[in-house]
N, C-alpha and C positions, 0 to 999 in steps of 0.2 A: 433423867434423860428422856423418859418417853413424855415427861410435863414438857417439855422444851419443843420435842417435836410437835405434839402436838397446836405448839402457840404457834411453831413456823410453818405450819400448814395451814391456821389457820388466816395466819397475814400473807397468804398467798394471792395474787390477783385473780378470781374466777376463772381467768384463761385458762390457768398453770393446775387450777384444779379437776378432779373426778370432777365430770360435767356431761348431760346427754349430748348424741351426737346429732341426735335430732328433735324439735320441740313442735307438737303438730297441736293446736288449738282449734277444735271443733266449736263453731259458733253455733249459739243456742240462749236462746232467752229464759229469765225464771220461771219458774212453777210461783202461784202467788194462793195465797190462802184465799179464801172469802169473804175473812173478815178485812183482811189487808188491804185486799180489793176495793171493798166498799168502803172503806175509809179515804184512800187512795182519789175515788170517785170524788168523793162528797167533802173532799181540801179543794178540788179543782172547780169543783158546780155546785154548791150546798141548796140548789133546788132539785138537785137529780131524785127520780123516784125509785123506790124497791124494786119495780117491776123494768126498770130502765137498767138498773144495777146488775140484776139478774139477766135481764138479757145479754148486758155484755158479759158479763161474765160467762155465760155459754157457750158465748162467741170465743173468748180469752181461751177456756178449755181444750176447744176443737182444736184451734189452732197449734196450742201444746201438746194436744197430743198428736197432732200430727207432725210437729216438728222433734217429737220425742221419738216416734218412729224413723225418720232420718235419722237420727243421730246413733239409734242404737244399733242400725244398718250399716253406718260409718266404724263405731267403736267395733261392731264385730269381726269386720274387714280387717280393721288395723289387730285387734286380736289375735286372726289366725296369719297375718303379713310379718305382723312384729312379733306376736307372743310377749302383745300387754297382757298384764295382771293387773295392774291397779292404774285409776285413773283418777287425777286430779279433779277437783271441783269448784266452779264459782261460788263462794258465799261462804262455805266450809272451813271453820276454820282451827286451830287445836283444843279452842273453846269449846265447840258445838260437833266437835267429828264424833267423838265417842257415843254423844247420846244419837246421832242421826244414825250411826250405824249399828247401836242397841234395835233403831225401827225397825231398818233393814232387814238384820236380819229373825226378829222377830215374827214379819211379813214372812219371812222366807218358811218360818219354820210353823207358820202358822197362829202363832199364839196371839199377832195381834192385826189380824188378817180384818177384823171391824173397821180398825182406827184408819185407812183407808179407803180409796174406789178402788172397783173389782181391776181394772187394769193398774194400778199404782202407779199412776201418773204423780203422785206427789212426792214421792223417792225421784223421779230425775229417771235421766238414762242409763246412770250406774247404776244408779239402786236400783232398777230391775234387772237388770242382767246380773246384777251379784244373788237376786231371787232367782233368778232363771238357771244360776250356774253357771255363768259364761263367761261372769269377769270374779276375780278372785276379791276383790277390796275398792275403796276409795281414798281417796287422801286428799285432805286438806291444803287447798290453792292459797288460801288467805291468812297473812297473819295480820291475830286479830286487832290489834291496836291500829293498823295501819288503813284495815277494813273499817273499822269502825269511823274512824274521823274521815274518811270519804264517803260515808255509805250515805245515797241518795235518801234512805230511808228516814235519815236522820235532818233533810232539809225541805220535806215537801212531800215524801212518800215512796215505797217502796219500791216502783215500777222502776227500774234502770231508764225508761225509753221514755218515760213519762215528761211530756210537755214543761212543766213549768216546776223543774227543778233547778234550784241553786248547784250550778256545779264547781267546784273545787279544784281547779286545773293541776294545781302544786300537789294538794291531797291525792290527788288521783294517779298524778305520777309517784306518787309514795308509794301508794298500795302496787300498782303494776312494779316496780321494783323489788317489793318485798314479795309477789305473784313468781317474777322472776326466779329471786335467789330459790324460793322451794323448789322450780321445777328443777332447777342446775342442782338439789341434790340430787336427780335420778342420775341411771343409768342407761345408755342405749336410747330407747326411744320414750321421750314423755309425751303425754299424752294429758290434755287442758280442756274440759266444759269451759269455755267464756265467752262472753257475750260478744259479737260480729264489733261492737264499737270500740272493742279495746283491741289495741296492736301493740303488742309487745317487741316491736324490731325496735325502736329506738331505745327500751330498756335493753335488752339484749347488749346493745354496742355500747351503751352508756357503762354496764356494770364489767365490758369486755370477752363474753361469751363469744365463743366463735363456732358453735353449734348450727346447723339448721333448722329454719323456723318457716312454719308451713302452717297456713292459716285456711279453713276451708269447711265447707257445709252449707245446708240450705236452711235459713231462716227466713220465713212467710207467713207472718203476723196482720189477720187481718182487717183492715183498715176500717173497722165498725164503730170508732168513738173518736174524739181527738186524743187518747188515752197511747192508740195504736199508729205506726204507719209502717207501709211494706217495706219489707224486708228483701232484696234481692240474692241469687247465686252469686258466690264469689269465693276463686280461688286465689289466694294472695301469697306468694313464695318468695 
């Protein structure tokens, strides 16, 4: 009996399902290693110098962390509004959660406080507030097969925003589907790090959610290489 129900739940149309009643995407660009960086660079200009590399890349930091400070100004808001505990993430996915959150809380507890910068700009806006104690977890946005055959990374370089990527339109709307179906397991209100160019309203209706969806943050990337271009305010409902 309970194998049966369980099959007719799960042929249920997302409407008819446990589904948040609200879905709020905080836009926000990656954190990118150094070496990613520089690789990233030097696909696009194979004349570019060290000393060229590193300066944007200084330039790349500021700006993340300044946009990482937004954002964790935002998730705290909706923390003490909604009484989030855990917050979705771009990139993250059932592949890669368990060891990023080995980092986290690692950072937190000290033990690998090196492998880091003194602010942990490279954990994300969760990952420090789950340092700080202010958000409980993180959860994985991405499933990974659907991540994977989309991922910018995989046609030209890491950078999402990055100029001269092969992008995958049909790909893309895979992965924002399968972005979807994970937030539609929460409850109540979810909560989404993703990046300003993705909008999930037409997966939404396409998969039949009838949740609201609230798009919103300031992303301000600055315009130091053809790598980058400004990012404006935008709140999308």
């Amino acid at each position: 009996m309970y194998r049966i129900l369980f099959i007719t739940v799960c042929l249920l149309p997302v409407s008819v399902q446990a589904q948040p009643h609200t879905i709020i995407q905080v836009c926000g660009n990656h954190y990118v290693s150094p070496e990613d960086f520089a690789a990233d660079l030097k696909a696009q200009n194979n004349s570019v110098t060290r000393e060229e590399i590193d300066t944007e890349y200084h330039n790349f930091l500021e700006s993340i962390r300044s946009e990482q400070r937004g954002q964790m100004m935002t998730l705290k808001d909706l923390i003490k509004r909604h009484g989030v505990n855990a917050v979705y993430v771009e990139g993250v996915t059932e592949k890669n959660v368990n060891e990023l959150l080995r980092l986290v809380h690692s950072v937190k507890n000290g033990a690998a406080i090196q492998r880091v910068s003194s602010d942990f700009v490279e954990l994300g806006a969760a990952g420090r507030l789950i340092v700080s104690g202010e958000l409980q977890t993180l959860l994985p946005a991405e499933e990974s097969a659907a991540y994977e055959a989309s991922n910018p990374a995989n046609s030209g370089g890491p950078l999402e925003f990055a100029k001269k990527i092969e992008f995958d339109k049909n790909a893309n709307e895979r992965r924002e589907d399968a972005i979807v179906r994970n937030l539609l397991k929460a409850e109540g209100t979810a909560v989404i790090l993703l990046g300003k160019d993705h909008n999930l309203r037409d997966n939404l209706n396409r998969l039949g959610a009838s949740c609201k969806y609230i798009k919103t943050g300031r992303v301000d990337v600055k315009q130091s290489s053809s790598v980058f271009k400004r990012r404006q305010d935008l709140l999308v409902k």
